[in-house]
N, CA, C and O atoms as a MOPAC input file, in Angstrom:
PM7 MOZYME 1SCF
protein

 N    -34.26100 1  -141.66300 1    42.63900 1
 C    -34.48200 1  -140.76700 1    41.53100 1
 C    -33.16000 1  -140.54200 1    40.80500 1
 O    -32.07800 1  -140.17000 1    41.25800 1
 N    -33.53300 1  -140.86900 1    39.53000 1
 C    -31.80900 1  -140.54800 1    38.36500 1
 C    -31.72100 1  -139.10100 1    38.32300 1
 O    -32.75200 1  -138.47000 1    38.55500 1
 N    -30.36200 1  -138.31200 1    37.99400 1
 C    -29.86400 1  -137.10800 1    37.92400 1
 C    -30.15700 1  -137.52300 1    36.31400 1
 O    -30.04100 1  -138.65000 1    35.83100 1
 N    -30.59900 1  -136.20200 1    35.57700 1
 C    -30.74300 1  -136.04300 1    34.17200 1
 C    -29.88700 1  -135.89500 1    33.77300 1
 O    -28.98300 1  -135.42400 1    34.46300 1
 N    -29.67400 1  -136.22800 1    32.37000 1
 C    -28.25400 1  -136.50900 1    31.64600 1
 C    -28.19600 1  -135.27200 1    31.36100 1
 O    -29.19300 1  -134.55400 1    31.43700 1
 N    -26.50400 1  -134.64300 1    30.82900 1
 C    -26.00900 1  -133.22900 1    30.54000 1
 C    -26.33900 1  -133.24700 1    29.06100 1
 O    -26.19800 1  -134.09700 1    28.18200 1
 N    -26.97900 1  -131.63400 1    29.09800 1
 C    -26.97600 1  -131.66100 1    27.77700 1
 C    -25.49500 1  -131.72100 1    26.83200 1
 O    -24.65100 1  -131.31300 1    27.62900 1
 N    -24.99300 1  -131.94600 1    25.89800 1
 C    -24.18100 1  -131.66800 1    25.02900 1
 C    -23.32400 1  -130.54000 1    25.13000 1
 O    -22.10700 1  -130.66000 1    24.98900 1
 N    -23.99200 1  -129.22100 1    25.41200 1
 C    -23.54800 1  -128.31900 1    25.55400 1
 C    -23.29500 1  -128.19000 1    26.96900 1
 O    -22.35900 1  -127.39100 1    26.97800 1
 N    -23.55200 1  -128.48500 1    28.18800 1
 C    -23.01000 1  -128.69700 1    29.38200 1
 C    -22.18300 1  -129.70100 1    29.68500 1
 O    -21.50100 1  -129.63300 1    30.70700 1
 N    -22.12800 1  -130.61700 1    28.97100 1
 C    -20.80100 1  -131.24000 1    29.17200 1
 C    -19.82900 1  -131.00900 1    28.33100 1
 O    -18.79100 1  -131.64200 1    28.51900 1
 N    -19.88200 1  -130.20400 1    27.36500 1
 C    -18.07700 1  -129.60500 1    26.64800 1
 C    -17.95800 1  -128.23900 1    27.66200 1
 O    -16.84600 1  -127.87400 1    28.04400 1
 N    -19.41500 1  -127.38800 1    28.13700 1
 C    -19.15500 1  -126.18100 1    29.25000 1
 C    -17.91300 1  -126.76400 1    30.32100 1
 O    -16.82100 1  -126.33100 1    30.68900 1
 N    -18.92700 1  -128.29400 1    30.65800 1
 C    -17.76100 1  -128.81700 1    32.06300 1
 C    -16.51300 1  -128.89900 1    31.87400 1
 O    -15.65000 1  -128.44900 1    32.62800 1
 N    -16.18400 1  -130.00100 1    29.93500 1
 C    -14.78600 1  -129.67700 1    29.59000 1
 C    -13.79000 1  -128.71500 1    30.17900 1
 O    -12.75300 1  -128.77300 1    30.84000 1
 N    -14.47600 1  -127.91500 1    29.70800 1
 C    -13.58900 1  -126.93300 1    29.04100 1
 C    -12.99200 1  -126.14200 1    30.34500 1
 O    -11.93800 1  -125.50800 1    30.31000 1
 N    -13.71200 1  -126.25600 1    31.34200 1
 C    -13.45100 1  -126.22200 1    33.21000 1
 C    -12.52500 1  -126.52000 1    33.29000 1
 O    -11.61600 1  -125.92000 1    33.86400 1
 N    -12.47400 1  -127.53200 1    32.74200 1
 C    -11.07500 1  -128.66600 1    33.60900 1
 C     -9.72400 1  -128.42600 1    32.32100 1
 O     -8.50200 1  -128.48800 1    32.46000 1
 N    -10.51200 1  -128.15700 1    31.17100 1
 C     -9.35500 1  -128.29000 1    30.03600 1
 C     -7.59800 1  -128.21000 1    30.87400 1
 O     -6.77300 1  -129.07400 1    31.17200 1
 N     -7.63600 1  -127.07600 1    30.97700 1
 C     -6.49800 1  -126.61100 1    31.74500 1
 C     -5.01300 1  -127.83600 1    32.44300 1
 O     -3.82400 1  -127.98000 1    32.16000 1
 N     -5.80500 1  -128.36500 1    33.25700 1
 C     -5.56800 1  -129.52900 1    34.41800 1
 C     -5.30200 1  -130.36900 1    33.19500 1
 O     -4.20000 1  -130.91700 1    33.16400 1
 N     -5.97000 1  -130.52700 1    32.37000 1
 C     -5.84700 1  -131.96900 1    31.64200 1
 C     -4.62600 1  -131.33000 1    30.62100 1
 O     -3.48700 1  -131.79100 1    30.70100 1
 N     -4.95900 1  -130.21600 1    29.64200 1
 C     -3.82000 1  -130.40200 1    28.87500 1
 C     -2.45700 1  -130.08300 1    29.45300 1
 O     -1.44000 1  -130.24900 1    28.78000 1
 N     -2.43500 1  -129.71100 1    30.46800 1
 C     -1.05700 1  -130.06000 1    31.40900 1
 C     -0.74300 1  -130.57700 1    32.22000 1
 O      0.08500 1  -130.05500 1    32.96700 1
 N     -1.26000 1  -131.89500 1    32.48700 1
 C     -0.91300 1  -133.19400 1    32.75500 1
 C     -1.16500 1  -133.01400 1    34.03400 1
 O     -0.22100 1  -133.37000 1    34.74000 1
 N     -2.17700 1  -132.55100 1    34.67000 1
 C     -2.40400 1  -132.30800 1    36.22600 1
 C     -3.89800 1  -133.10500 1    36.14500 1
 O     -4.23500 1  -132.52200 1    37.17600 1
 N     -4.35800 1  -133.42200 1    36.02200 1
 C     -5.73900 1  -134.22800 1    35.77100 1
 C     -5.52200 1  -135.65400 1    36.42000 1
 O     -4.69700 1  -136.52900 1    36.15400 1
 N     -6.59400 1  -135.59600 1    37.41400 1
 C     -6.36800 1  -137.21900 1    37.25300 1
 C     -6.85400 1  -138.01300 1    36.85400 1
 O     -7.89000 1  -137.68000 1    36.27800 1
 N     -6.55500 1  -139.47300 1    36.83500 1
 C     -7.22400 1  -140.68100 1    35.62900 1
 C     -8.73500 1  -140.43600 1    35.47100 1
 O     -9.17400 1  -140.38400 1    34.32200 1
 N     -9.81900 1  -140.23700 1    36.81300 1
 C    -10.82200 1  -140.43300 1    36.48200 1
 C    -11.08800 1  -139.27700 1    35.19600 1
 O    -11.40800 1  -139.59300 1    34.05000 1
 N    -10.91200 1  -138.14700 1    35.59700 1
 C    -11.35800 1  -136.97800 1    34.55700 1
 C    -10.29700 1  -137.37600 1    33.61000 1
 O    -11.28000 1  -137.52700 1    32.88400 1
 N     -9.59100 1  -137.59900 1    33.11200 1
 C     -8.80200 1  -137.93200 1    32.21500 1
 C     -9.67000 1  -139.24900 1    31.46300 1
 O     -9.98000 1  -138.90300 1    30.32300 1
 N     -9.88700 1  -139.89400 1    31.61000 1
 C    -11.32000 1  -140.83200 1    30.63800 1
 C    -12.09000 1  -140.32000 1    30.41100 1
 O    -12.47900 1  -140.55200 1    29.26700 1
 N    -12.87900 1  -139.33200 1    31.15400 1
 C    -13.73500 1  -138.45800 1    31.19800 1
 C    -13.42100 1  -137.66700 1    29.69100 1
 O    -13.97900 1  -137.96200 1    28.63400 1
 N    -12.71700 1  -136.93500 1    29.81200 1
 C    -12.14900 1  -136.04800 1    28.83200 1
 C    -12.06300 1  -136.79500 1    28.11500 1
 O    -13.02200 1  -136.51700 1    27.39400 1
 N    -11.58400 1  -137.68200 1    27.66600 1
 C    -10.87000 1  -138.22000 1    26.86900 1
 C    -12.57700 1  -139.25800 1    25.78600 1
 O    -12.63700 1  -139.19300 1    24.55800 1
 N    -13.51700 1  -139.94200 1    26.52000 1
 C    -14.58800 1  -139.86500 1    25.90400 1
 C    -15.08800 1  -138.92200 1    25.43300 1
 O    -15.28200 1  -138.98200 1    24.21900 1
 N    -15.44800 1  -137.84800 1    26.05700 1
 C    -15.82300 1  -136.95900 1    25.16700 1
 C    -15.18900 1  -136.57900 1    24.26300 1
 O    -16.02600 1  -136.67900 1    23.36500 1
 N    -14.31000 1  -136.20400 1    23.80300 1
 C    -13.11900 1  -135.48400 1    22.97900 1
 C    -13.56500 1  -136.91400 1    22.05000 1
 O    -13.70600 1  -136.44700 1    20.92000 1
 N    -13.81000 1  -138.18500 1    21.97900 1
 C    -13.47000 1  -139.38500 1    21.30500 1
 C    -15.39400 1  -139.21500 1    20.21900 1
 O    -15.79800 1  -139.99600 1    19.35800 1
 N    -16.11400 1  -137.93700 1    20.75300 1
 C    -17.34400 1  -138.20700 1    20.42900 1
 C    -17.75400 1  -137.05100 1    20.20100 1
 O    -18.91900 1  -136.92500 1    19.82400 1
 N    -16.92300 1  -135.90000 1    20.36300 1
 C    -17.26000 1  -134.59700 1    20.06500 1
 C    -16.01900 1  -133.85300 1    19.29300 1
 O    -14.96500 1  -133.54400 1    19.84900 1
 N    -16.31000 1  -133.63400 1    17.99300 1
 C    -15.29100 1  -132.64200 1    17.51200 1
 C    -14.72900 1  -131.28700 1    17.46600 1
 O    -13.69400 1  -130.69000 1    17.17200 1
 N    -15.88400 1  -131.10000 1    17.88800 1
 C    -16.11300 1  -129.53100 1    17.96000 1
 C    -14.77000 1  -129.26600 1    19.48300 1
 O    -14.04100 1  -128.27500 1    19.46200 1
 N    -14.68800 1  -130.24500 1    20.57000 1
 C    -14.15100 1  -129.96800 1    21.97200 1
 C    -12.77600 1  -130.67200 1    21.68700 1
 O    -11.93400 1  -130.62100 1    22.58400 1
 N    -12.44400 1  -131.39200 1    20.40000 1
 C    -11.21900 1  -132.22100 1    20.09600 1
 C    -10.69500 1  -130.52300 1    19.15900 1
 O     -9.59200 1  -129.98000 1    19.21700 1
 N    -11.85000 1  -130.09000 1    18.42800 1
 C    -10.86800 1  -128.94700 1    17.90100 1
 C     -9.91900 1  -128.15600 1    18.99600 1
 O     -8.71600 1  -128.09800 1    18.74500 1
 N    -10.45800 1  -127.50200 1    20.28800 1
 C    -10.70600 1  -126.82900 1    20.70500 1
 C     -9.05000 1  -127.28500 1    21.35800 1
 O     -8.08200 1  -126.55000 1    21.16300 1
 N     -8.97300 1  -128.27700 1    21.94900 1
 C     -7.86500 1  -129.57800 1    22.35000 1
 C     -6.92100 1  -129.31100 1    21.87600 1
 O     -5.88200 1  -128.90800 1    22.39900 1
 N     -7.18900 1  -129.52200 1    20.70300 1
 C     -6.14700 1  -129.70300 1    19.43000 1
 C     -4.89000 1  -128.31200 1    19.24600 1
 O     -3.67700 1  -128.31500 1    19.03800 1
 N     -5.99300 1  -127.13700 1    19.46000 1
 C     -5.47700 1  -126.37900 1    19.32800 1
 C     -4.80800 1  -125.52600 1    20.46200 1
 O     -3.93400 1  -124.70800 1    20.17600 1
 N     -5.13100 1  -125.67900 1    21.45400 1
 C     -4.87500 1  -125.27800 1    22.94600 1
 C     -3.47300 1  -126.12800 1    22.88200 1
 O     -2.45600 1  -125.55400 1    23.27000 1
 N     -3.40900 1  -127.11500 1    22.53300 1
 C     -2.03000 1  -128.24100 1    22.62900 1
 C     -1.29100 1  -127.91000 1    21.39400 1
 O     -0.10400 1  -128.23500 1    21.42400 1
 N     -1.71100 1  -127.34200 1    20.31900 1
 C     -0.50300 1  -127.03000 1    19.14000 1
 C      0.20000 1  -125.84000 1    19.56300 1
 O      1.36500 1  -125.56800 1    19.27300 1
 N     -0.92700 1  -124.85500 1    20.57100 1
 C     -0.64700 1  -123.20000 1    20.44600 1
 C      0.54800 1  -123.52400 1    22.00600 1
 O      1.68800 1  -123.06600 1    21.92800 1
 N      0.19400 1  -124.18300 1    23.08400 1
 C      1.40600 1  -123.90200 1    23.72200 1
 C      2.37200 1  -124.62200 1    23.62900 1
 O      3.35500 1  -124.30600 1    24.29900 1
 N      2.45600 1  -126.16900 1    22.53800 1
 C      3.86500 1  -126.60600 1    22.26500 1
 C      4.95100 1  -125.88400 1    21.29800 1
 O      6.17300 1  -126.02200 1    21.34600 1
 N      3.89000 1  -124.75300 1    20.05200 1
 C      4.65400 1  -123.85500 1    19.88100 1
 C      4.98900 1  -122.51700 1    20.60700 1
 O      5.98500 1  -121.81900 1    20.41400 1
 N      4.08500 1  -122.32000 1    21.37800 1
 C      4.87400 1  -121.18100 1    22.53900 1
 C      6.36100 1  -122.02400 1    23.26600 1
 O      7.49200 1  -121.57900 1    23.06600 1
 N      6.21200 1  -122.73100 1    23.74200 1
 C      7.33200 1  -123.52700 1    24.15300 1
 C      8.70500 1  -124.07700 1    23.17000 1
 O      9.75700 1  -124.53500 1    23.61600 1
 N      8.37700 1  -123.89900 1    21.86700 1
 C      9.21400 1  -124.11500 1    20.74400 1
 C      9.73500 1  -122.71900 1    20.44400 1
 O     10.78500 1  -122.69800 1    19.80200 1
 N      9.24700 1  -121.64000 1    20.75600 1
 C      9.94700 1  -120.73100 1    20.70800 1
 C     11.12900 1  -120.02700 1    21.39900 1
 O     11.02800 1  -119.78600 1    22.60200 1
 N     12.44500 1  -119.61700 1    20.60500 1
 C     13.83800 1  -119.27900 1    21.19500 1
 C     13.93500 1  -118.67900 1    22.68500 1
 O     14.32100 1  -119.27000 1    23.69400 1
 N     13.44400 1  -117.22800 1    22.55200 1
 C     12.67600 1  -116.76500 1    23.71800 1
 C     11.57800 1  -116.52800 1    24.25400 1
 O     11.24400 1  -115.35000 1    24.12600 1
 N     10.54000 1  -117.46000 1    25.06400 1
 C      9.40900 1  -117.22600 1    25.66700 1
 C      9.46600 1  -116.82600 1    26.33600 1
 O      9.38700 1  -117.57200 1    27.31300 1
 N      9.69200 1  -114.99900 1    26.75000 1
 C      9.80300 1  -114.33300 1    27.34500 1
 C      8.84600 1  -113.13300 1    26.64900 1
 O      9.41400 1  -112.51800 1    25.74700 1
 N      7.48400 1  -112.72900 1    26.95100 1
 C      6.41600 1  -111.87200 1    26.65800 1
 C      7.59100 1  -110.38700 1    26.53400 1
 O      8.53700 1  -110.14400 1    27.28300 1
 N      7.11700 1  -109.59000 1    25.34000 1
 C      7.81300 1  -108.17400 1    25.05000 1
 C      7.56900 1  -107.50700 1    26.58800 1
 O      6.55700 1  -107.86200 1    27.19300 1
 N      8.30800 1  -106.73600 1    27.09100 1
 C      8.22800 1  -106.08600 1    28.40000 1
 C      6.90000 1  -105.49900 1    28.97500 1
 O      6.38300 1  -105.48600 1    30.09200 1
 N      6.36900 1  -104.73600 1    27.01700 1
 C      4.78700 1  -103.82500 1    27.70300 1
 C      4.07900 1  -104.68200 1    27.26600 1
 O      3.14600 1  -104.13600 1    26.67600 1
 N      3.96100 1  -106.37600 1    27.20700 1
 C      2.89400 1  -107.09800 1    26.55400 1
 C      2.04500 1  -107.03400 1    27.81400 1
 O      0.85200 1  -106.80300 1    27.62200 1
 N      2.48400 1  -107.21200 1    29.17600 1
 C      1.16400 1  -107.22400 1    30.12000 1
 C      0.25500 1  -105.55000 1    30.00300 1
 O     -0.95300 1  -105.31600 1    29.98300 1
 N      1.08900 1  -104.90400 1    29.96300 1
 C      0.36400 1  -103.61400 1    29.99900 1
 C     -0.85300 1  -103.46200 1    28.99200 1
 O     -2.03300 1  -103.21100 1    29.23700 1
 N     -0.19700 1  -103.69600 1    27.76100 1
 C     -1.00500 1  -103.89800 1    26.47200 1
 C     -2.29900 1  -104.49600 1    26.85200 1
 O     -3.37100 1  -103.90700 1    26.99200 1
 N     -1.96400 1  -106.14600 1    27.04400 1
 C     -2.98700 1  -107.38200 1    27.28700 1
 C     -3.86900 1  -106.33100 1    28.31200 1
 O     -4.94200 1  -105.90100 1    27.88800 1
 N     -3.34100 1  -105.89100 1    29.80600 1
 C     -4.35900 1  -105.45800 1    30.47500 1
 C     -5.49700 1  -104.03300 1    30.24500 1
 O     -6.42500 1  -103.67000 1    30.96800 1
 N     -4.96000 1  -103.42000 1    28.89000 1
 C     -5.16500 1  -102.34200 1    28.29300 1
 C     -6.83500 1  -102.50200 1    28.12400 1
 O     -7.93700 1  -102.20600 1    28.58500 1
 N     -6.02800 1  -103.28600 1    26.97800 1
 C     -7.17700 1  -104.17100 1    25.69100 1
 C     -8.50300 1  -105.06100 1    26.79400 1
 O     -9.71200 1  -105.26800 1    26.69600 1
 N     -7.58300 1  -105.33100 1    27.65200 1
 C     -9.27200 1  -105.95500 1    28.51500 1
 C     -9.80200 1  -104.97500 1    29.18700 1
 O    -11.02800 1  -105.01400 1    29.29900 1
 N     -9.16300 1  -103.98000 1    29.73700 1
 C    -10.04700 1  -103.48900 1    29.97600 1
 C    -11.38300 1  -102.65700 1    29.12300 1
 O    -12.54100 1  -102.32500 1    29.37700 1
 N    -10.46900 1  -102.57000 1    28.03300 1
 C    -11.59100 1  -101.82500 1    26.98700 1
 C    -12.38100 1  -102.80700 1    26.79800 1
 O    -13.47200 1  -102.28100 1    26.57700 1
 N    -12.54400 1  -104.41500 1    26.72900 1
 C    -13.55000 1  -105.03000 1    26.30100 1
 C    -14.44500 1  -105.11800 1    27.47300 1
 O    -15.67100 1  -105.23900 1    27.46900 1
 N    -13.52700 1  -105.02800 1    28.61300 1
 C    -14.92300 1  -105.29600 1    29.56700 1
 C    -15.65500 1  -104.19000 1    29.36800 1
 O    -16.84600 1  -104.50200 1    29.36600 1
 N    -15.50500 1  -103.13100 1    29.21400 1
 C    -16.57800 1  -101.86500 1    29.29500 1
 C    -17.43600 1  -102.30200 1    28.39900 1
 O    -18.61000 1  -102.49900 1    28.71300 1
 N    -17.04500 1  -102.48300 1    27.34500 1
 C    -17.90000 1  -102.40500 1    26.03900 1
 C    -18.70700 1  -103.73000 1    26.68800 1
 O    -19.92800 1  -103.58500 1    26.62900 1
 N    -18.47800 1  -104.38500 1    27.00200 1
 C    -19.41800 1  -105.99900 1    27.39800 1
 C    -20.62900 1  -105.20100 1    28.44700 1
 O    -21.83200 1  -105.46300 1    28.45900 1
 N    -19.97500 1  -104.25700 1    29.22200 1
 C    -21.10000 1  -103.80700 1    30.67300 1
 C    -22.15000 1  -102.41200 1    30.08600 1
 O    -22.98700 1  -101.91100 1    30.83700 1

């Protein structure tokens, strides 16, 4: 018996799992073709790519990448207010 093919939307879900591993070079070859077909056939998951890889080569282009002192406080502020509002 064949396993049913992923829908479209479950295989950029799976992407986007692994994104991580892949856009920092921890992936290995097999998922790395993997990725790399899809991304070659879906734009919507090449945007997504695209931009995950512009946003931390300019975090990394910046003088000091060192987060303002209360940025974790802030960041953990702000989530927590969204999780409430989500529950």
């Amino acid at each position: 018996m064949h396993e049913p093919h992923a829908t479209p939307q479950e295989d950029c879900r799976d992407l986007l799992r692994q994104l991580s591993d892949y856009v920092e070079g921890q992936a290995d070859a097999d998922l790395c073709a993997r990725i790399e077909a899809h991304l070659a056939e879906c734009p919507h998951c090449r945007i997504v790519v695209d931009t995950l890889d512009n946003t931390i080569k300019l975090y990394h282009s910046l003088p000091d990448s060192s987060p303002p002192a209360d940025a974790r406080e802030r960041l953990f502020s702000v989530l927590r207010i969204d999780v409430k509002r989500k529950t």
